[in-house]
N, C-alpha and C positions, 0 to 999 in steps of 0.2 A: 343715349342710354334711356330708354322706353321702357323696361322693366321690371320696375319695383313695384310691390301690392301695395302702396299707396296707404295705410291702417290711419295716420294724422288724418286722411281727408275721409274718411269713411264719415255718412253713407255716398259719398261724389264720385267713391270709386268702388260701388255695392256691383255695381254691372259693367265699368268700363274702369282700363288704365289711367293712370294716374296722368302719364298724359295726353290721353282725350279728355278730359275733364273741360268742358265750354268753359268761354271766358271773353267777356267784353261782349257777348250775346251772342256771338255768330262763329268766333274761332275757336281752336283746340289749345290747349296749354304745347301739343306739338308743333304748331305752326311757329312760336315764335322760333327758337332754335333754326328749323330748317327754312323760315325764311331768312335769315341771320344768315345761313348758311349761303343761299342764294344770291340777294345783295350783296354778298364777301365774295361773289364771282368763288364759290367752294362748293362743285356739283356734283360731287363722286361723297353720295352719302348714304350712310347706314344706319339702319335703328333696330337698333338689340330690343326686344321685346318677348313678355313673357307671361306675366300675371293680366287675367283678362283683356285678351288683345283685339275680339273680336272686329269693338268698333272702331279701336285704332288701327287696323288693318283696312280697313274700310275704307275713312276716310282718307287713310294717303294712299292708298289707289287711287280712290276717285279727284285726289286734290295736286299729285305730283307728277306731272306723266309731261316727260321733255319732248321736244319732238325729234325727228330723225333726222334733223342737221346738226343736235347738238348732243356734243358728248354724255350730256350728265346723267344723273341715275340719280333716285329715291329709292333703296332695297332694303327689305326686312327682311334681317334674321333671326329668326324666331328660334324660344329655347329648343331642343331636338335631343333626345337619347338616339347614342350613337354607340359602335361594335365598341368604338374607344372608352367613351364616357356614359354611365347609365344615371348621371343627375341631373337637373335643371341647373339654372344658374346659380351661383352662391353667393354672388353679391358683384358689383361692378368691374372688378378685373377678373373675378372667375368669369363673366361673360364674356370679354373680349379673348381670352383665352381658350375658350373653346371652340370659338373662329380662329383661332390664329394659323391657323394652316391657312386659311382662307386671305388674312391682312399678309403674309409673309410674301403672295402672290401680287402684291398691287406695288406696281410701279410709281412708289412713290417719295417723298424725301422726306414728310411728318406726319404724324397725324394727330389730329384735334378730337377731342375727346368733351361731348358735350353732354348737360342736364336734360331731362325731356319736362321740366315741371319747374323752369323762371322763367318771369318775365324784365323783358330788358330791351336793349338796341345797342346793338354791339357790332362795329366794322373788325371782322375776324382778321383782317389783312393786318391791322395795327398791333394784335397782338402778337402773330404770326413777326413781323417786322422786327418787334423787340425780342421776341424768341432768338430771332437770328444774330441782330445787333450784339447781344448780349453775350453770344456764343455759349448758352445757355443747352444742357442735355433736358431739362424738362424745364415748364413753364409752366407755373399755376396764375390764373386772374385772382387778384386779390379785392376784396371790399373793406372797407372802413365800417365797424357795428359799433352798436353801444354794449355797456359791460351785462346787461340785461340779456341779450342777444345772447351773448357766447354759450351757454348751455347747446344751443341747437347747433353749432357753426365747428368745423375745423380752424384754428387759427395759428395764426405761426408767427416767427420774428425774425427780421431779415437785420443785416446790415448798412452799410452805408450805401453802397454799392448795388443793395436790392437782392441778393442771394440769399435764400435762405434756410437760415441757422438750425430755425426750433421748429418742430410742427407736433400740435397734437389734437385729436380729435374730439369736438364735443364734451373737454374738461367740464366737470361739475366742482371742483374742490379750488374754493377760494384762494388759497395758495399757491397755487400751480397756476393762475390767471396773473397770478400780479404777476408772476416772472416776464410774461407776455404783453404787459400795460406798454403803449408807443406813451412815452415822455413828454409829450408835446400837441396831443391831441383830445383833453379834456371832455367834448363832447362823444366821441367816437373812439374811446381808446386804444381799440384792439382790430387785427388786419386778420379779416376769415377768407377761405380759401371757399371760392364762388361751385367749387367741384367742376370747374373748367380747366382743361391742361391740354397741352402741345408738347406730344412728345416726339424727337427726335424717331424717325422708323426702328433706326437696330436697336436705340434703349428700349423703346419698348419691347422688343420683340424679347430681348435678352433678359428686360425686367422680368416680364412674365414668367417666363423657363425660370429665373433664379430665384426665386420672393416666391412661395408657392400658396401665400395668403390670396383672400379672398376679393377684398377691397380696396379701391382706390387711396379713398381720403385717409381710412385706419389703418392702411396695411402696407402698400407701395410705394406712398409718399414718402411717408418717416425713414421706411428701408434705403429707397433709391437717394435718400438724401446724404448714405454716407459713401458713396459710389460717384455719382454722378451731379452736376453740377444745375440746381435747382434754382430756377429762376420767381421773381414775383413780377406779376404785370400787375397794377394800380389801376381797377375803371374808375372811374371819373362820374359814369351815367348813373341813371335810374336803375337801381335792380331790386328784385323782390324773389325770397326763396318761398315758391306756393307750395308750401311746406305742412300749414293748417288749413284748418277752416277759418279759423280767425285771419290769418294773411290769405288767405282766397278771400274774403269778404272785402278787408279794408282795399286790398288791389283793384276788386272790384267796382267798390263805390267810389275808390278815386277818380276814376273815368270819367264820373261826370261830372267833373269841379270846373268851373268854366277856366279856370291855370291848372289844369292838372300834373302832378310830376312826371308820368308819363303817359304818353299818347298814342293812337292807331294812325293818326294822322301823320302823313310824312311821304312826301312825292319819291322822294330820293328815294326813300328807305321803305318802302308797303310791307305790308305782314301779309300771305298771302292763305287762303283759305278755299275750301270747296266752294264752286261757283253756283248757283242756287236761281237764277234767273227767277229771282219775286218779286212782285210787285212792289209798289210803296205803301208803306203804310199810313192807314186813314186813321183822322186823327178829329173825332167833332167831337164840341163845346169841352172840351178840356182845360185843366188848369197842370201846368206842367212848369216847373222847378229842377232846376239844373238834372236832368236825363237825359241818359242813352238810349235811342231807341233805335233798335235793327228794323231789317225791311218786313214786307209782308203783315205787318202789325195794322190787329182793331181795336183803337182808342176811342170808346165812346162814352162823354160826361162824366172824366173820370179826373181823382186829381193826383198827381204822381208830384213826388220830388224826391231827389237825389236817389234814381233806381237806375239801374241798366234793366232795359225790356229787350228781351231774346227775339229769335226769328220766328215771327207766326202767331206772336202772343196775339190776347183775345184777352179785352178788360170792360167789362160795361160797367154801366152805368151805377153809379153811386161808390163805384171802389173808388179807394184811400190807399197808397201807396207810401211809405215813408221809409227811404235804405231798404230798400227790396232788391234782389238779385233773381229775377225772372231770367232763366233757362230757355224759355219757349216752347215750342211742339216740333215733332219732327214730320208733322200733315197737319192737313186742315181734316176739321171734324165735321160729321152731317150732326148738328146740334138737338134737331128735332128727334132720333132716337137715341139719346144719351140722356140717365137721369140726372147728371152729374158731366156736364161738357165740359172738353176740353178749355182750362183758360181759367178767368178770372171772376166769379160770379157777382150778381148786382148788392151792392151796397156791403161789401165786406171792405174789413181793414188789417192791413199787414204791415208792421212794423218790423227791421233789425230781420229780417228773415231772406233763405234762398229757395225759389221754387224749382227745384230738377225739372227736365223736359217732361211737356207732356203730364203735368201736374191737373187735376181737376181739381177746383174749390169753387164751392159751392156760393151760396148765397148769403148773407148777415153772418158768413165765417169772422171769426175775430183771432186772426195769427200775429200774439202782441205777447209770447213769454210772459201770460198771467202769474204764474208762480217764481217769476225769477228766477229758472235754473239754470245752471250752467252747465249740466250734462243730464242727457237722458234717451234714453232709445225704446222703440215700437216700431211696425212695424208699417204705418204710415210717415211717421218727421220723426227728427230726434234733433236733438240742442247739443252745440259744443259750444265753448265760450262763448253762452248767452246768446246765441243767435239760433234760429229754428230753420231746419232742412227738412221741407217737406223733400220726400222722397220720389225715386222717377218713376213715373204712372202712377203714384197716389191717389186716391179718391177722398178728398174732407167735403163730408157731407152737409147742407147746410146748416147753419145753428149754430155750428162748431163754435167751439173756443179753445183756443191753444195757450 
């Protein structure tokens, strides 16, 4: 599901989908899923897309293309007015519903129904397994939150057995949460539904026809649950719903904890991205503290810690880096006719901040949330929970102070 306008992450998704949104400096918030997908030996896949799709359209052409010994497919179906339907999509089961002509045709026995916008590492075969084991008509992965969490999450209550009972979505009323408290889990007390499910082909097919709501987690869960027999699968792993900016940030900066909770690193398991054939990046008289830095990158007398640097950055000499979330550039720039070059200008400091691709700042800029806000928007950066987005192709000219 590729689809959604993305409004939590705004300005990250001012020009692109919520899941092309970079991350980790070089991938798309879509890679992880459809590599998820790939490692699970699961290659007949689709992404529903809709709200500015251009670049994500883009990129998975240019990043998923099997070759012709093997069956598998990457296909986007994009929203479409049709003689049948003349709206866009209305929310995640009215999307798979208005392909459903199209899923009724696929020769197949379930289908998995995935987020375009977590990060995780998930072997889909296991889930799929307990799906079966369990003789289960649908199958949601469930996560363990804290009771702080539950505003944003679907959460439900199962029994002994793991079937479950209750579900309701993104409860805000104190009451109705304690019904849902697990008895025995004092740091994590409540089980949210990851917006991942496996559902049996004809239930789905027959959900849709019958439940003529909009929504997965608010509308066809709760229905299918007094019909059909609804299973919980338990991850175990790392997951993060890149739901804000604030969790785009912290996701981010975890990356570069030398034990980070999760990692790109994994022979087994690759996250796989468009290939980019760049050089290494140079890296002189630097002082450098637990960072990520992508390829292609110029580091020069610069002192960086705890940032991820994107592909193609450009940081001279005298910057100051501190929880920075560098984007990159999507080309190299002829520096000599720019007043304002692509990158990171000399002797500026950024603190707590994300620079979108292709971001210009200037020289003795100071991007350090001087006024302590927590929200605020222009038409260069804007601030959500205290952190500062410069914006993509920005120009802060030198002097600035943010």
């Amino acid at each position: 599901m590729g689809g959604g306008q993305g409004t939590r992450l705004w300005p990250l998704t001012r020009f692109r989908a919520k899941p092309a949104v970079p991350i980790g400096g070089k991938y798309r918030l879509v890679d992880v899923p459809l590599s998820n997908c790939i490692n699970s030996n699961l290659k007949e896949i689709y992404v529903l897309t809709q709200f500015n799709s251009l670049s994500l359209h883009r990129h998975i052409f240019q990043t998923y293309n099997f070759d012709r010994f093997s069956s598998g497919l990457v296909e986007i179906l994009a929203a479409q007015q049709t003689n049948d339907n003349q709206f866009w999509f209305q929310g995640t089961a009215d999307a798979v519903r208005q392909y459903i002509d199209h899923f009724r045709q696929l020769d197949v026995d379930q289908f998995i129904i995935l987020a375009g916008d977590h990060l995780y590492r998930m072997d889909y075969r296991e889930f799929i397994k307990t799906h079966e084991e369990t003789g289960a008509d649908v199958t949601i992965s469930t996560y363990p939150i804290t009771a702080e969490q539950v505003p944003g999450f679907g959460i439900l209550k199962v029994d002994e057995s793991g079937r479950i009972k209750r579900f309701i979505e993104k409860p805000q009323e104190v009451d109705i949460r304690d019904e849902y408290r697990l008895p025995d889990s004092p740091e994590k007390p409540y089980l949210a539904s990851m917006g991942i499910y496996v559902f049996n082909r004809e239930v789905l097919l027959d959900a849709l026809q019958t439940y003529k709501e909009d929504d997965f987690g608010r509308d066809i869960i709760p229905a299918a649950m007094k019909d059909y027999k609804v299973q919980s699968f338990l991850f175990d792993g790392y997951w993060e719903d890149i739901g804000t900016v604030a969790t785009f940030f912290r996701a981010n900066v975890r990356l570069t904890s030398t034990k980070p909770p999760f990692t790109f690193y994994d022979d087994e398991h690759p996250f796989y991205t468009r290939p980019r054939s760049l050089p290494g990046s140079r890296i002189s008289h630097s002082e450098i503290h637990e960072c990520l830095i992508n390829e292609g990158c110029y580091i020069n007398n610069a002192k960086l810690s705890n940032s991820v640097i994107g592909i193609r950055s450009v940081i001279h000499e005298g910057a100051e880096l501190d929880h920075v979330v560098v984007m990159g550039a999507d080309h190299y720039a002829n520096h000599h006719q720019e007043a304002v070059p692509l990158g990171i200008g000399e002797n500026t400091l950024i603190r707590n901040a994300i620079l979108d691709k292709d971001a210009r700042i200037g020289k003795n800029v100071q991007i350090i949330n001087k006024d302590k806000l927590e929200f605020y928007d222009d038409d260069r950066y804007s601030i959500r929970d205290g952190v500062v987005i410069v914006s993509k192709g920005a120009v802060i000219p030198d002097g600035t102070i943010i």
